[in-house]
C-alpha positions, 0 to 999 in steps of 0.5 A, spaced: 474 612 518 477 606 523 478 600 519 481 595 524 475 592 528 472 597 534 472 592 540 475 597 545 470 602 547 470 608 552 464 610 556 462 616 559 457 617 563 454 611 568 447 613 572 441 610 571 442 608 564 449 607 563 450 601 568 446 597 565 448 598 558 455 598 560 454 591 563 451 589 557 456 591 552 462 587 557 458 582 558 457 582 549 466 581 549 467 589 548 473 592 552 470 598 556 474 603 558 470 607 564 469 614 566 463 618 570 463 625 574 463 622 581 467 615 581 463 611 587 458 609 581 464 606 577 464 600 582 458 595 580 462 596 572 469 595 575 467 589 578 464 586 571 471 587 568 470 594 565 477 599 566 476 606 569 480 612 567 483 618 570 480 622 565 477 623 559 483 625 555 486 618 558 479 615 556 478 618 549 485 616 547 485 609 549 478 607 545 476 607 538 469 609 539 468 613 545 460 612 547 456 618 551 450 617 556 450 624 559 443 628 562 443 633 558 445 638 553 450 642 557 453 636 561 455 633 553 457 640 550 462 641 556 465 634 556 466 635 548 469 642 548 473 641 555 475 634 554 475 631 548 477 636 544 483 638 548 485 631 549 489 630 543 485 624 540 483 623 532 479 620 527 475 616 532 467 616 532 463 617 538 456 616 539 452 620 543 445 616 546 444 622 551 437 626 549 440 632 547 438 639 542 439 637 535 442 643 533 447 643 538 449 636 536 451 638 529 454 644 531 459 639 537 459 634 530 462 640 525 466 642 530 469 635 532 470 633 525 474 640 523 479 639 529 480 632 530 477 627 524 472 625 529 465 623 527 459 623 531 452 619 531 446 622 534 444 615 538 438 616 543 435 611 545 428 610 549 425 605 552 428 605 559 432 602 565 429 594 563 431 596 556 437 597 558 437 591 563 434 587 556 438 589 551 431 591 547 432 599 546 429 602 541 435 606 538 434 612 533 440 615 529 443 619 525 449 620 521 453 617 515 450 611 513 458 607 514 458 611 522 450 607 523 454 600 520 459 601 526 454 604 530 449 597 529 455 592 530 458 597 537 451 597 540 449 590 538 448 588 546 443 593 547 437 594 541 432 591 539 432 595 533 437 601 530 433 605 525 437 610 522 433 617 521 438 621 516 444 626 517 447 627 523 441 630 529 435 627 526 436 621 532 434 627 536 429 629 532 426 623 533 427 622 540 423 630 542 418 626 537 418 620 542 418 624 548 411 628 545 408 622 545 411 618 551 409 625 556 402 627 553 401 619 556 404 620 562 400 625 564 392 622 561 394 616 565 396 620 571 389 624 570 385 617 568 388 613 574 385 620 579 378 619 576 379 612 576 379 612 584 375 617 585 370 614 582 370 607 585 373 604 580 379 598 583 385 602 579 390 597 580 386 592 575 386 598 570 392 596 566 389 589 566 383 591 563 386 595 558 392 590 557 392 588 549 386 594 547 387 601 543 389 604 550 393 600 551 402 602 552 408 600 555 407 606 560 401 604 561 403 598 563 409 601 568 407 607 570 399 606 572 401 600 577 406 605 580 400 611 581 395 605 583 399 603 589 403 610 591 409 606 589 414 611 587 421 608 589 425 606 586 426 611 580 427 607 573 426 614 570 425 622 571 420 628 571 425 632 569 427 628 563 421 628 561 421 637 561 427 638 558 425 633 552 418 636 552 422 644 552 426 641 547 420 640 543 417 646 543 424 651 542 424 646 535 417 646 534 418 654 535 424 654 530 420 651 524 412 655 525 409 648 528 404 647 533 404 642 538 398 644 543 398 638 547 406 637 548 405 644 549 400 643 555 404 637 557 409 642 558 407 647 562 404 641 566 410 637 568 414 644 569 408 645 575 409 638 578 416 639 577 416 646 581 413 642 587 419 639 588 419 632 584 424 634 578 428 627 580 422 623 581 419 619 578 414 621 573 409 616 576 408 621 581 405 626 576 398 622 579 399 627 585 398 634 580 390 631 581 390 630 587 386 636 591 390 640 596 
């Protein structure tokens, strides 16, 4: 693997997440080179000194580790099988911070192995838009132990903690694990605050109660002043994010004959709210699912 020092890094995917994390890693001394689906977004980056590319073979050939911070399976699948590995670039690591499907991880990582002498590390990452602003990520990763050792120095700017998990794809196991818990709260306190109000309680002084006791959480702490106030803009984070991690979990609880009732549930009732047209809003809104019609 790379010997020389890893300073110039390629990006690949600057929404919601990717902004802030790309300004912490220039702001860190890195050389960022930039590439996203719609190019206005690269501007806020260009400014702060990243450089963008053309393309993603132009992107990938000219950065030793080359980082994703994409929506989904399917949009990280079609950039490596279309991209990537038609580019023409070798032995370069990438590390993937999008939530996606363990085994398609492996399958992307055996493929890029083989073909290009291209390694992977599965990195997600949770704690959200003020994480990334912060630099305090909780970063959950797999792959070989000297991948993770370029991984921690690389992303450095961004975490409070790198934990490595195992081989490749155990990041995205721990990541489904994360979002098991994060959406079941999610959705208690979008319940909990509906009472709250409806029993006279001031709800905006809930999170205040509970700072500090057994109930209390980051999401309770972010999300349940939102719902207090109906203050759903601006979006830090999205409804279908949540279902497409809480699907996941599901499809890999189904492959291993585990039962999750309650992410299951959690499931089902994301999918509901997300029908009523809150897919890209923020899961703050998921107070509304309580409301009578």
């Amino acid at each position: 693997m790379m010997t020389k020092q890893h300073d110039t890094l390629g990006f690949i995917g600057i929404g919601l997440m990717g902004k802030p994390l790309v300004l912490r890693l220039l702001a860190g001394g890195f050389k960022v080179n930039v590439w996203n689906r719609s190019p206005e977004k690269l501007n806020s980056v260009i400014e702060a000194g990243a450089i963008a590319c053309e393309s993603i073979a132009e992107l990938a050939n000219n950065s030793q580790v080359i980082i994703l911070c994409l929506a989904d399976t399917a949009v990280v699948s079609q950039i490596v099988e279309n991209d990537i590995l038609s580019s023409g670039a070798r032995d370069k690591l990438i590390i993937d911070l999008s939530s996606i499907h363990p085994e398609t991880t492996r399958q992307l990582a055996a493929k890029l192995k083989k073909q290009s002498n291209i390694d992977w590390v599965d990195a997600p990452v949770s704690g959200g838009t003020l994480g990334a602003e912060q630099g305090t990520l909780a970063i959950m990763a797999g792959g070989t132990a000297e991948n993770i050792e370029i991984a921690r120095q690389v992303l450095a700017p961004l975490y409070k903690q790198l934990t490595h998990m195992g081989e490749i794809g155990s990041g995205q196991v721990t990541k489904i694990c994360n979002q098991m818990i994060v959406s079941c709260n999610v959705l208690v306190i979008a319940e909990m605050m509906k009472l709250a109000q409806q029993a006279g309680v001031e709800a905006e002084k809930i999170p205040q109660a509970l700072a500090g006791g057994f109930a209390d959480s980051k999401p309770l702490q972010i999300v349940a002043p939102q719902m207090a106030t109906a203050t759903f803009e601006p979006i830090k984070w999205r409804v279908k994010t949540l279902l497409k991690d809480l699907n996941m979990a599901v499809e890999v609880a189904g492959k291993h004959g585990t039962a999750i009732p309650m992410s299951g549930l959690a499931a089902q009732l994301m999918q509901l709210h997300g029908s009523h047209g809150f897919l890209d809003q923020d899961p703050a809104t998921l107070i509304k699912l309580f409301e009578a019609e």
